[in-house]
C-alpha positions as a Markdown table, in Angstrom:
| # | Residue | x | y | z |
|---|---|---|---|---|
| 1 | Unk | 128.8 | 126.4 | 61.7 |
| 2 | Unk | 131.8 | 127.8 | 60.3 |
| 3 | Unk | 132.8 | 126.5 | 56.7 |
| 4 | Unk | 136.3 | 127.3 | 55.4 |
| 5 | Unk | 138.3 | 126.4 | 51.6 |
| 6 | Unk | 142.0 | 125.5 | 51.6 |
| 7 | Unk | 144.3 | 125.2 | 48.8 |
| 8 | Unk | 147.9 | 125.8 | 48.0 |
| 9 | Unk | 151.1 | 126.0 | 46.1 |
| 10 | Unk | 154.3 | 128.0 | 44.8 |
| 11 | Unk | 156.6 | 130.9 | 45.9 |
| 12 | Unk | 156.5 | 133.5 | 48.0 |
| 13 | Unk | 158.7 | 133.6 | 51.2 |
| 14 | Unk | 156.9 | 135.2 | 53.9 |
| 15 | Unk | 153.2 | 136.6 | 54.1 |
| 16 | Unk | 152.3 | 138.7 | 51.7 |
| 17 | Unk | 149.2 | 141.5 | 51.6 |
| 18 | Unk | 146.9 | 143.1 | 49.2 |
| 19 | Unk | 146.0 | 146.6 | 50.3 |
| 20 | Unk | 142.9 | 147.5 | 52.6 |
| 21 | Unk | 141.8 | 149.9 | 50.2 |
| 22 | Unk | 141.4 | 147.6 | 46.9 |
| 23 | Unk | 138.7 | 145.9 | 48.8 |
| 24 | Unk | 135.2 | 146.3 | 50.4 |
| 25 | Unk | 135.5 | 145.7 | 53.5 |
| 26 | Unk | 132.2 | 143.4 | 55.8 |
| 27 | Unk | 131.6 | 141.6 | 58.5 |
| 28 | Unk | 130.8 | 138.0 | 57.6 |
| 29 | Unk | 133.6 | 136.3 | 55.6 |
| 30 | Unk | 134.2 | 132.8 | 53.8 |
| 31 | Unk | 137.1 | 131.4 | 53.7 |
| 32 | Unk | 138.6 | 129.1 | 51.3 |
| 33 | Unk | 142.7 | 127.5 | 51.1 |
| 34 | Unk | 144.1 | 125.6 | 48.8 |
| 35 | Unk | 147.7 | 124.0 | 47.6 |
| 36 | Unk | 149.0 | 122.4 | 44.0 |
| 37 | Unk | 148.8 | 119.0 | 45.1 |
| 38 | Unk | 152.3 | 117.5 | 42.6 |
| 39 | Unk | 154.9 | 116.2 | 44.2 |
| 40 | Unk | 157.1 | 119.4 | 42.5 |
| 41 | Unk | 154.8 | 121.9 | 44.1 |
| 42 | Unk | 156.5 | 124.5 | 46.7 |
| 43 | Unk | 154.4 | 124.6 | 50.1 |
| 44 | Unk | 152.9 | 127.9 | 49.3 |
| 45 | Unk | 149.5 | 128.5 | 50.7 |
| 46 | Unk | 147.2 | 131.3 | 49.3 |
| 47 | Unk | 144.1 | 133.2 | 49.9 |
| 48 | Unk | 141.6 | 134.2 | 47.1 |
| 49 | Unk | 139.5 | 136.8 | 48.5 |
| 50 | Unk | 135.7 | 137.3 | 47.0 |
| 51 | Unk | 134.1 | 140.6 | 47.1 |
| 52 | Unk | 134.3 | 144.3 | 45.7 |
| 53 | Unk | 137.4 | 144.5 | 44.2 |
| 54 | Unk | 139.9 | 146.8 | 42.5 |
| 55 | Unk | 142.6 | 144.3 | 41.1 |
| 56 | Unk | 140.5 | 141.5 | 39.8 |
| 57 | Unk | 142.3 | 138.6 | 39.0 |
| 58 | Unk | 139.3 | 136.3 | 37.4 |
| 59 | Unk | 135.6 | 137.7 | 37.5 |
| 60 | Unk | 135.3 | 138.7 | 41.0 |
| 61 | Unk | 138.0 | 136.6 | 42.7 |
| 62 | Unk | 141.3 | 138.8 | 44.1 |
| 63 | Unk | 144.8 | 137.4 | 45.4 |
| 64 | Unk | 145.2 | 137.8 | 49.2 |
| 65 | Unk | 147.5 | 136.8 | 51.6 |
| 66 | Unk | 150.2 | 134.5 | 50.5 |
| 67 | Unk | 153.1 | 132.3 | 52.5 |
| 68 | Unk | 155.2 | 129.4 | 52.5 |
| 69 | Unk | 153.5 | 126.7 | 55.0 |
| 70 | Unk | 157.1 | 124.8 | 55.0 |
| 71 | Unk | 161.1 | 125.3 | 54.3 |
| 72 | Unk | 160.7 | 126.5 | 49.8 |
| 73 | Unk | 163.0 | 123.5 | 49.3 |
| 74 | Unk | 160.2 | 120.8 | 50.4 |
| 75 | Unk | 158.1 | 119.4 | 47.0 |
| 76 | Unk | 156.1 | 117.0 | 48.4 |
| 77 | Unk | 153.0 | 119.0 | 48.8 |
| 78 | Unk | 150.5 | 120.4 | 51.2 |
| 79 | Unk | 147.7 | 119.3 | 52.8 |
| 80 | Unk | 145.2 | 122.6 | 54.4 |
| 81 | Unk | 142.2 | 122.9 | 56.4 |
| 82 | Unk | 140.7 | 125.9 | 58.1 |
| 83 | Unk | 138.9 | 126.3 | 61.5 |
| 84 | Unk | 138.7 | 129.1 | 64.8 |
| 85 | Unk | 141.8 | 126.9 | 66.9 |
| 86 | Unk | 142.2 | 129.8 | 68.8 |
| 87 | Unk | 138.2 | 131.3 | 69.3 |
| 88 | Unk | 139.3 | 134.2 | 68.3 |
| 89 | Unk | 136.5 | 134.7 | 65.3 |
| 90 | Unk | 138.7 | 134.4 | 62.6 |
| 91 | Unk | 139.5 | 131.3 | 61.1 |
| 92 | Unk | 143.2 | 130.0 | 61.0 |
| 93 | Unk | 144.9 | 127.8 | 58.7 |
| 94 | Unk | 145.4 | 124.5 | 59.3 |
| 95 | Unk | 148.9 | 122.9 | 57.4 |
| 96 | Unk | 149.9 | 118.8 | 57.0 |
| 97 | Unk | 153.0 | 118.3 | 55.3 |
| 98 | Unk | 153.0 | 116.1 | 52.3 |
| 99 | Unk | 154.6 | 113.1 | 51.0 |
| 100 | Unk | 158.7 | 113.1 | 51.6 |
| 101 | Unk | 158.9 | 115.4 | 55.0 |
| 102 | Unk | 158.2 | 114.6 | 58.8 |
| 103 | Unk | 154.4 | 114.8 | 59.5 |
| 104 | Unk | 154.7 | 118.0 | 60.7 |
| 105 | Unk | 151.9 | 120.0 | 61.2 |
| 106 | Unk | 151.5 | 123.7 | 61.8 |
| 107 | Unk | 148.8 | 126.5 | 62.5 |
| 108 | Unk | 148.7 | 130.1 | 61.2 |
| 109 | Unk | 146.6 | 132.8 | 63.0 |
| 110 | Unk | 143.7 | 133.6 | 60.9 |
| 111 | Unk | 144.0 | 137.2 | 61.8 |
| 112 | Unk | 147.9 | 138.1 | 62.2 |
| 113 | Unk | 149.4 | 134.9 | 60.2 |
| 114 | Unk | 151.7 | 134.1 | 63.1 |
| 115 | Unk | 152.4 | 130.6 | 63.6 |
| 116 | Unk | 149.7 | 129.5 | 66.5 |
| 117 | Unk | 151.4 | 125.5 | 66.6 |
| 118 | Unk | 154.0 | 123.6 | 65.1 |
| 119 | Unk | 154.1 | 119.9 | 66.7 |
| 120 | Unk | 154.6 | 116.2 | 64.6 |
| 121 | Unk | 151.4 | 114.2 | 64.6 |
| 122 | Unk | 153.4 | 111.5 | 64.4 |
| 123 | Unk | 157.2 | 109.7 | 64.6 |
| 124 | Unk | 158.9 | 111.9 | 63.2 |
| 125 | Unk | 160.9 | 109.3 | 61.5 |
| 126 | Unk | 157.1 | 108.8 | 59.1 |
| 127 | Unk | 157.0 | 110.7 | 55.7 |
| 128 | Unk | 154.5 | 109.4 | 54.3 |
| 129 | Unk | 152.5 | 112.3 | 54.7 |
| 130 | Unk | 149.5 | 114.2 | 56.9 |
| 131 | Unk | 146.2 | 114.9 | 56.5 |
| 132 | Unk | 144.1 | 117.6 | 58.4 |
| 133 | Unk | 141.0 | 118.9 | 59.0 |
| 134 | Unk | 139.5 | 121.1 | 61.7 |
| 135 | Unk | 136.3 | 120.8 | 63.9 |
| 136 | Unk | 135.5 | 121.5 | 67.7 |
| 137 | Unk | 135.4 | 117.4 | 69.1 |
| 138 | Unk | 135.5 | 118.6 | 72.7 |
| 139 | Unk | 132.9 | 120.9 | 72.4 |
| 140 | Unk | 135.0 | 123.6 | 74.0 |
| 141 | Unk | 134.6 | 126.1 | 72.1 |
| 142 | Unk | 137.4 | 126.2 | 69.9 |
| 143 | Unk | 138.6 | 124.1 | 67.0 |
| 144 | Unk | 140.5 | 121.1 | 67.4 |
| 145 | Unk | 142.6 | 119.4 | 64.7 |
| 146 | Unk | 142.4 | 116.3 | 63.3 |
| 147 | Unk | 144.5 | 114.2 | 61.2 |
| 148 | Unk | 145.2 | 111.2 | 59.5 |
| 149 | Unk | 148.4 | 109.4 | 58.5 |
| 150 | Unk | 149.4 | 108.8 | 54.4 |
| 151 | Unk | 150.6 | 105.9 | 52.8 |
| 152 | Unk | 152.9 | 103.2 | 54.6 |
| 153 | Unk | 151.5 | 103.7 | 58.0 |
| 154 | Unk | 148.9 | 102.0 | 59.7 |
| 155 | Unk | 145.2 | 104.0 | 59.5 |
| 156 | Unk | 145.8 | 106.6 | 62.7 |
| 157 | Unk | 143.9 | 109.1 | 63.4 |
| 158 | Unk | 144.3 | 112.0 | 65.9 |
| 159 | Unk | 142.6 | 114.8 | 67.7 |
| 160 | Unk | 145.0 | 117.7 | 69.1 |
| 161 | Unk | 143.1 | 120.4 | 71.8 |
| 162 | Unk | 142.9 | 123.3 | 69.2 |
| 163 | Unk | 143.2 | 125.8 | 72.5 |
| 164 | Unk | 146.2 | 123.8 | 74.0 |
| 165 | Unk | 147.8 | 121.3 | 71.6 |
| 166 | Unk | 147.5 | 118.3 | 74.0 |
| 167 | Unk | 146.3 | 114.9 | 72.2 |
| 168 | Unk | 142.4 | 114.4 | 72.8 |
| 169 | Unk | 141.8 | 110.9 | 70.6 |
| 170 | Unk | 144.4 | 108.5 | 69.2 |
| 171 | Unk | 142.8 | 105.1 | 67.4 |
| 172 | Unk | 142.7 | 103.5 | 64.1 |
| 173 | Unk | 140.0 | 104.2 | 61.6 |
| 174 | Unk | 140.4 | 100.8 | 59.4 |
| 175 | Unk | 142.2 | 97.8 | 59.8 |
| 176 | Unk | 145.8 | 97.9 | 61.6 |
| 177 | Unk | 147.1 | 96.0 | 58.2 |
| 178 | Unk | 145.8 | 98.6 | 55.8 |
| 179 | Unk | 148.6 | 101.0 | 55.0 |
| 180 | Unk | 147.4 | 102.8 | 51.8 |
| 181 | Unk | 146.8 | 105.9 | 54.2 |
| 182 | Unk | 143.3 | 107.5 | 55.0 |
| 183 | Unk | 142.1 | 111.5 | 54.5 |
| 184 | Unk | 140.3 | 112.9 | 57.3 |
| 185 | Unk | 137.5 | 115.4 | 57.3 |
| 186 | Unk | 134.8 | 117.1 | 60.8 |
| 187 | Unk | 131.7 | 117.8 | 60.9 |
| 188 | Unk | 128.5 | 117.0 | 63.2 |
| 189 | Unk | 127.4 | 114.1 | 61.5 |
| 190 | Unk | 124.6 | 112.8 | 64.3 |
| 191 | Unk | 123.5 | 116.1 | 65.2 |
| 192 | Unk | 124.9 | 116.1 | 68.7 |
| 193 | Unk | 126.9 | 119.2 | 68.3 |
| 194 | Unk | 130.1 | 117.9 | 68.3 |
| 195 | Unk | 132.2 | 117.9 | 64.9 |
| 196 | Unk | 132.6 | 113.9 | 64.2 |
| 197 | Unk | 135.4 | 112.5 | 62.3 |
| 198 | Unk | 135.2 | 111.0 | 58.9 |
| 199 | Unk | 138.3 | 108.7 | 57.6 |
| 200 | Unk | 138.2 | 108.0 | 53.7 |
| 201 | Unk | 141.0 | 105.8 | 52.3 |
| 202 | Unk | 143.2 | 106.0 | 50.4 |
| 203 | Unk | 144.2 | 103.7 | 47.2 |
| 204 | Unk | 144.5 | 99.9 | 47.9 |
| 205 | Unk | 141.2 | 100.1 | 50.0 |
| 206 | Unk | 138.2 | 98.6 | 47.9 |
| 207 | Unk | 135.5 | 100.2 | 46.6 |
| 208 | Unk | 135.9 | 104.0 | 48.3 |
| 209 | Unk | 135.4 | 102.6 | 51.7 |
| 210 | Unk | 135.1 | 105.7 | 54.0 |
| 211 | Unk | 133.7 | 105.6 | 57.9 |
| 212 | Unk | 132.4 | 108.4 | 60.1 |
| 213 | Unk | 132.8 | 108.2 | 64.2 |
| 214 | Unk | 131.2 | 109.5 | 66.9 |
| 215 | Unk | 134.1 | 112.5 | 68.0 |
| 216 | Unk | 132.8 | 112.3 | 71.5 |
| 217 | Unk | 132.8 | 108.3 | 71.7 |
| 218 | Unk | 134.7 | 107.3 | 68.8 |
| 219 | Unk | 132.2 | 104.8 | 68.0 |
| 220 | Unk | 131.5 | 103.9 | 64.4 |
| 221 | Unk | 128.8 | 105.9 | 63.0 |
| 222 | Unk | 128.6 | 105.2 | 59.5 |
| 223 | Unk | 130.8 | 102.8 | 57.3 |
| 224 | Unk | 130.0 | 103.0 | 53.5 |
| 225 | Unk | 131.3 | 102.3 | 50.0 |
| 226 | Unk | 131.1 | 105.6 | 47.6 |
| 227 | Unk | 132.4 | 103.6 | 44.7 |
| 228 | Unk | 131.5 | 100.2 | 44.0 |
| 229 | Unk | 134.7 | 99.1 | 41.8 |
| 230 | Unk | 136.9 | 101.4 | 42.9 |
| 231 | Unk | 140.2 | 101.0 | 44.4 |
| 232 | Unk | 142.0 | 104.3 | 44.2 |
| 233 | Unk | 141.4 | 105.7 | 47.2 |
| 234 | Unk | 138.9 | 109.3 | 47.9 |
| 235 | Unk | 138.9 | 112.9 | 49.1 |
| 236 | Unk | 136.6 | 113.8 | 52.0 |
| 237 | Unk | 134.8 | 117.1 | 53.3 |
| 238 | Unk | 131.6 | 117.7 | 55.4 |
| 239 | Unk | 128.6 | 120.3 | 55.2 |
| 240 | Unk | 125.0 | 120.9 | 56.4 |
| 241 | Unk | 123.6 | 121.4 | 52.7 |
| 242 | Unk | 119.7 | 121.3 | 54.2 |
| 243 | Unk | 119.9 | 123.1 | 57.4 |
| 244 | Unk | 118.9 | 120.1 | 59.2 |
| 245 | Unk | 121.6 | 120.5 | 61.5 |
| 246 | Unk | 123.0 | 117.2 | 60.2 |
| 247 | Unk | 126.3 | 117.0 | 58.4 |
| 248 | Unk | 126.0 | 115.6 | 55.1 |
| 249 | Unk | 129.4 | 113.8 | 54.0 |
| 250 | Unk | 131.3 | 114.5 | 50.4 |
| 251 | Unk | 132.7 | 112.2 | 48.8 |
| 252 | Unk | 135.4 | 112.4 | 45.5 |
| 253 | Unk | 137.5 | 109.9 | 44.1 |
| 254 | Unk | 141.1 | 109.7 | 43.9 |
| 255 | Unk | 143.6 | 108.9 | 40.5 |
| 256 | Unk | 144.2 | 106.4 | 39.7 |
| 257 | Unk | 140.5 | 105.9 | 38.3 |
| 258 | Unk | 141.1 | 102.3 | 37.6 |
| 259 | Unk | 137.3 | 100.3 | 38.2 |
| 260 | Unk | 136.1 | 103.9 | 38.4 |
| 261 | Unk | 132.6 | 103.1 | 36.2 |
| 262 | Unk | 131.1 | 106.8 | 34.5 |
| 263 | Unk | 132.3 | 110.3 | 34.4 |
| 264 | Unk | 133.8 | 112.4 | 37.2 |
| 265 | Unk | 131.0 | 112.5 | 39.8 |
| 266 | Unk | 131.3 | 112.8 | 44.1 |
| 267 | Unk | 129.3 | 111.1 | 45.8 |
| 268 | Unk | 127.0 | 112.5 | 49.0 |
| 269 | Unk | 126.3 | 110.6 | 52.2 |
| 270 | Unk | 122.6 | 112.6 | 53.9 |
| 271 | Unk | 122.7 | 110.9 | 57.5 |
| 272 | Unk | 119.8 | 110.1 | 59.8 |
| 273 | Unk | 119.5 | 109.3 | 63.1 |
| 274 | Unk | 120.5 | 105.8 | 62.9 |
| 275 | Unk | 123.0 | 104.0 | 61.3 |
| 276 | Unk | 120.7 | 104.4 | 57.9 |
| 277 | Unk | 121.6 | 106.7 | 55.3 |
| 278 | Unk | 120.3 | 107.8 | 52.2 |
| 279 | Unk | 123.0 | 109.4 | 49.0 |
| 280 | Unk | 123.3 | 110.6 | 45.7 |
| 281 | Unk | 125.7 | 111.6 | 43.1 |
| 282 | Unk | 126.3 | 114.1 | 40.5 |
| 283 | Unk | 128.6 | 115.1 | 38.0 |
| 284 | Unk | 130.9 | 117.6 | 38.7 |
| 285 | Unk | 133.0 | 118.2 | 35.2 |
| 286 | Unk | 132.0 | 118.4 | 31.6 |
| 287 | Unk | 135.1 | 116.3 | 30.5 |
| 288 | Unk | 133.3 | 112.5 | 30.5 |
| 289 | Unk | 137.1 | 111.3 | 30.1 |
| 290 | Unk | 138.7 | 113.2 | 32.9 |
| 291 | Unk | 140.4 | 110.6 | 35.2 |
| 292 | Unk | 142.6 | 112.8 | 36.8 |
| 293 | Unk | 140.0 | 112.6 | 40.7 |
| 294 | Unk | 137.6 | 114.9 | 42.1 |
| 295 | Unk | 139.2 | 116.7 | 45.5 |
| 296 | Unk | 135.9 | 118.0 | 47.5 |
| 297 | Unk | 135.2 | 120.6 | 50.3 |
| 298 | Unk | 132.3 | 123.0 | 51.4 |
| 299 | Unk | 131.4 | 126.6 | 51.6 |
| 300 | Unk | 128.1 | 128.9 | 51.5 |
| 301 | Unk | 129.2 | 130.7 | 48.6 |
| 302 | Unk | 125.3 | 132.0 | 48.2 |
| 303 | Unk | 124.6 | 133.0 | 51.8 |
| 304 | Unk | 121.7 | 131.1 | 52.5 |
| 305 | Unk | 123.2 | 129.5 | 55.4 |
| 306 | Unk | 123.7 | 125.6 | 53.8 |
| 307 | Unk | 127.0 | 123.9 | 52.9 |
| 308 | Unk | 127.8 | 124.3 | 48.9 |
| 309 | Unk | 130.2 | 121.7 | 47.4 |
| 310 | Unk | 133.7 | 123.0 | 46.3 |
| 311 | Unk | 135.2 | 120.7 | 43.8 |
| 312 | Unk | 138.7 | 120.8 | 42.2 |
| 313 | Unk | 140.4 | 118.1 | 39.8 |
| 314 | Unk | 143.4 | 116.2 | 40.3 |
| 315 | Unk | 146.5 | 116.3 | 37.7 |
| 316 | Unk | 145.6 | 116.2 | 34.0 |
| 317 | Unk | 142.6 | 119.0 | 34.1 |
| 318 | Unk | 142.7 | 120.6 | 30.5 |
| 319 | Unk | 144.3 | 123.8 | 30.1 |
| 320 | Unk | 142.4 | 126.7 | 30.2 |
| 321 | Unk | 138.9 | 125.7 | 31.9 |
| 322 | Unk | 137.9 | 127.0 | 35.3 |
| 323 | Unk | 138.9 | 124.3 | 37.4 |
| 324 | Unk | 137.5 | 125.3 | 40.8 |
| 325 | Unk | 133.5 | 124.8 | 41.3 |
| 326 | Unk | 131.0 | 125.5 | 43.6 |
| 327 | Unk | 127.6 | 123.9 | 43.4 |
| 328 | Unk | 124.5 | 123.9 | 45.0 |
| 329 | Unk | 124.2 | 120.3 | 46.7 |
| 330 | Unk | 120.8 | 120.2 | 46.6 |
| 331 | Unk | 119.4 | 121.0 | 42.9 |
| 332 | Unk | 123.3 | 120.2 | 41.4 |
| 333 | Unk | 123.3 | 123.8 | 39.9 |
| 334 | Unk | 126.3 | 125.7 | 39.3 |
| 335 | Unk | 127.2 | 128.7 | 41.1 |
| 336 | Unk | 130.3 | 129.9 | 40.7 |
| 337 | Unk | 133.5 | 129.0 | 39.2 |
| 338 | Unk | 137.6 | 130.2 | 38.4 |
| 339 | Unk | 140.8 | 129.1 | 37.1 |
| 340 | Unk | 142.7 | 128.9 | 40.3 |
| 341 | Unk | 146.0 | 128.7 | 38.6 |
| 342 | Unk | 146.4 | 129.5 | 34.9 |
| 343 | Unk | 150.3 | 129.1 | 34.9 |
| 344 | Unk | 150.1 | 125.8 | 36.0 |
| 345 | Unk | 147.7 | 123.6 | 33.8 |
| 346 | Unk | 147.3 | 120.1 | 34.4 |
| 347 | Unk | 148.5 | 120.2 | 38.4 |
| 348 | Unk | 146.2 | 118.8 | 40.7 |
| 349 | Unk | 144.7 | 120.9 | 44.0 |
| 350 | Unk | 143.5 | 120.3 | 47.2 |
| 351 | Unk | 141.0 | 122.8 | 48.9 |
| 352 | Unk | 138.9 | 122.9 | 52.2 |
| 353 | Unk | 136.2 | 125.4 | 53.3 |
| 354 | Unk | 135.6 | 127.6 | 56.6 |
| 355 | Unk | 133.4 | 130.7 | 58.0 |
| 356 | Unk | 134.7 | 133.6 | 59.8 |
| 357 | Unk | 132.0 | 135.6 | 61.4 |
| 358 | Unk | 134.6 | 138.7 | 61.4 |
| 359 | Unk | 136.4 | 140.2 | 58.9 |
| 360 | Unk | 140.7 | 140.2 | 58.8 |
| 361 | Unk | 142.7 | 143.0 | 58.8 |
| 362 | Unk | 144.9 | 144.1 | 55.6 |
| 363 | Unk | 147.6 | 141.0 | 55.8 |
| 364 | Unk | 145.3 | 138.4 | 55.6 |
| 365 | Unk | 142.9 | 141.1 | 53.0 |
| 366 | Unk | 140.1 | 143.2 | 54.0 |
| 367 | Unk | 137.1 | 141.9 | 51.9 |
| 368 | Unk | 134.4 | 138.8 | 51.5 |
| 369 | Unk | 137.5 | 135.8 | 52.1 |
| 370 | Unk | 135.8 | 132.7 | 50.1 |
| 371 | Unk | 138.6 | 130.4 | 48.8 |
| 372 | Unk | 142.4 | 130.7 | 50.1 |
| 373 | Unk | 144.7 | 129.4 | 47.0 |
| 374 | Unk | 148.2 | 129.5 | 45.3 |
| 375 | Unk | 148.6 | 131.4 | 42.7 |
| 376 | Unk | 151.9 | 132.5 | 41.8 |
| 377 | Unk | 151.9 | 134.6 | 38.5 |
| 378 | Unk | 150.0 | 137.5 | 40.1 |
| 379 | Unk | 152.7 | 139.0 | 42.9 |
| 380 | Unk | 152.6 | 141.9 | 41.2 |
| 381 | Unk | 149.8 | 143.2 | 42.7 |
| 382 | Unk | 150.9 | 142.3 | 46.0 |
| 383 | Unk | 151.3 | 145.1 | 48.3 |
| 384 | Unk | 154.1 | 145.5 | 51.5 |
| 385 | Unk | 152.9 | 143.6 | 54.8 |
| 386 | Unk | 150.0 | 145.0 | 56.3 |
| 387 | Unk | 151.2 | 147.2 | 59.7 |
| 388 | Unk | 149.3 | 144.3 | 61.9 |
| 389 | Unk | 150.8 | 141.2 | 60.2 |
| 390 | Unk | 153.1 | 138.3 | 61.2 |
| 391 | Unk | 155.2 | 136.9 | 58.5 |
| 392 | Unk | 154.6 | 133.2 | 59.8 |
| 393 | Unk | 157.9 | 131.0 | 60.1 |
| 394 | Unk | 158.6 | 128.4 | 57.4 |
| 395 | Unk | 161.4 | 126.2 | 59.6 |
């Protein structure tokens, strides 16, 4: 199964490349993308590449490709995911605009970074927001994207054909009167190979109430509570993290942390093959008085072929401190960590992981991809577009 990290953020206008010769190339890659989750951010959407490396940025992590998911002028943030839509081996990148914009939602080739789909998941009159995720429902082959609508809408979750963009599933994840918005994350949750779909919602909904359904039936799975006391709303991401060939589900709470009870934990769903469930939690930051959320998502960072959990805060994370970690699931241990963006303390990001099985050419970086992020204070080393690279539109 393919695992992928998404995160991103701030300025550059078209897709930018880091030369094939600062890094070792392979021929199994992770992938991670991220975004600055603030309402001020710039839709920028970066890749931080693991491996051999000649410009190191932190440790071992190096600046790849870099783009602008929407128009520069749009603040409201961006939502990312990461899956093969086209089956072409190399994981694309999966874009939901943020609050204040039409829900428009785009897809950028993995392997040229031309735009693959552009389409509103919804009336185009909502700006409430999108959330994405990616994961093959259809069984087809290739996969298929999924989202869910923000605040002020009802809780609507689709599923567009990854290989033709026609709408596959349309219902509601939670009651038609709950319009706090829900996050959506895939993965195969009953073991049927088929990704299902997980629904978290977000803040008004007690208790960090999130609900897993069947992709192929849309029947409810699993409908739980991560957070007793709780009502502001979580993050969602999937993994296998003990090769059972079950999805586990992650599970990381939002700001506001009123009712939130302890220190910054997620919480970790381990299905069976009934509705019965067993979980755990953990601690994911050393900062008891953090309240600032936990955003969650999943990658093998140590190769031994099980879902790690990804972790970054929400606004308010102390200056300074690596805030991006990646942990073991299974024995909580640490395995790696960076500072994602050390010109812009305190902003809160969003990430999501994937797997490539084959490694990109020089625009989207030539090495080990494990985490895609913004990162805007390192252009510098930057090199000219790659000779095989799309500069992916922004309208």
């Amino acid at each position: 199964m393919r695992l992928a990290a998404v995160f991103a953020t701030l300025a550059c206008s078209a897709l930018c490349a880091i030369s094939a010769a600062q890094v070792r190339q392979g021929t199994t890659t992770n992938v991670s993308i991220g975004t600055l989750s603030e309402s001020f951010s710039a839709p920028e959407v970066r890749l931080m590449l693991q491996g051999e490396v000649l410009l190191p940025t932190d440790e071992h992590w190096t600046m790849g490709s870099v783009f602008m998911a929407y128009p520069s002028g749009f603040t409201g943030g961006v939502n990312v995911a990461a899956g093969d839509v086209n089956g072409d081996g190399f994981a694309d990148v999966i874009t939901g605009s943020g609050v204040g914009a039409q829900p428009h939602v785009k897809v950028f080739d993995g392997r040229t970074g031309g735009l693959l789909q552009s389409f509103f998941a919804y009336d185009p009159a909502f700006t409430g927001g999108v959330s994405v995720a990616a994961g093959d429902v259809n069984g087809d082959g290739f996969a298929d994207v999924i989202t869910g609508a923000g605040a002020g809408a009802q809780p609507h979750v689709k599923v567009f054909d990854g290989r033709t963009g026609g709408l596959l599933q349309s219902f509601f994840a939670f009651p038609v009167s709950f319009t706090g918005g829900i996050r959506v994350a895939a993965g195969d949750v009953n073991g049927d190979g088929r990704a299902d779909i997980i629904a978290g919602a977000k803040a008004g909904a007690p208790n960090g109430h999130v609900k897993v359904f069947d992709g192929n039936t849309q029947l409810e799975l699993h409908s739980f509570f991560a957070f007793p006391g709780f009502n502001g709303g979580v993050f969602v991401a999937a993994g296998d993290i003990d090769g059972d060939g079950r999805t586990e589900v992650f599970v990381g709470p939002d700001e506001p942390y009123e009712g939130f009870n302890g220190p910054p934990r997620i919480f970790i769903l381990l299905p069976s093959s009934g509705p019965a469930f067993s979980s755990f939690s953990f601690q994911v930051f050393d900062d008891d008085a953090f309240a600032g959320g936990v955003r969650v998502g999943a990658i093998d960072r140590n190769g031994d072929g099980r879902a790690d959990i990804m972790v970054a805060p929400g606004p308010g994370f102390p200056a300074g401190m690596h805030n991006v970690r990646i942990f073991d699931a299974l024995s909580q241990i640490l395995l790696d960590s960076f500072l994602m963006f050390p010109n812009n303390p305190g902003q809160g990001i969003h990430i999501a992981g994937a797997r490539t099985t084959k490694v990109p050419p020089p625009c989207m970086g030539n090495a080990n991809l494990d985490t895609i992020v913004n990162f805007r204070d390192i252009l510098d080393v930057l090199a000219n577009f790659g000779s095989d690279c799309a500069a992916p539109a922004s309208d």
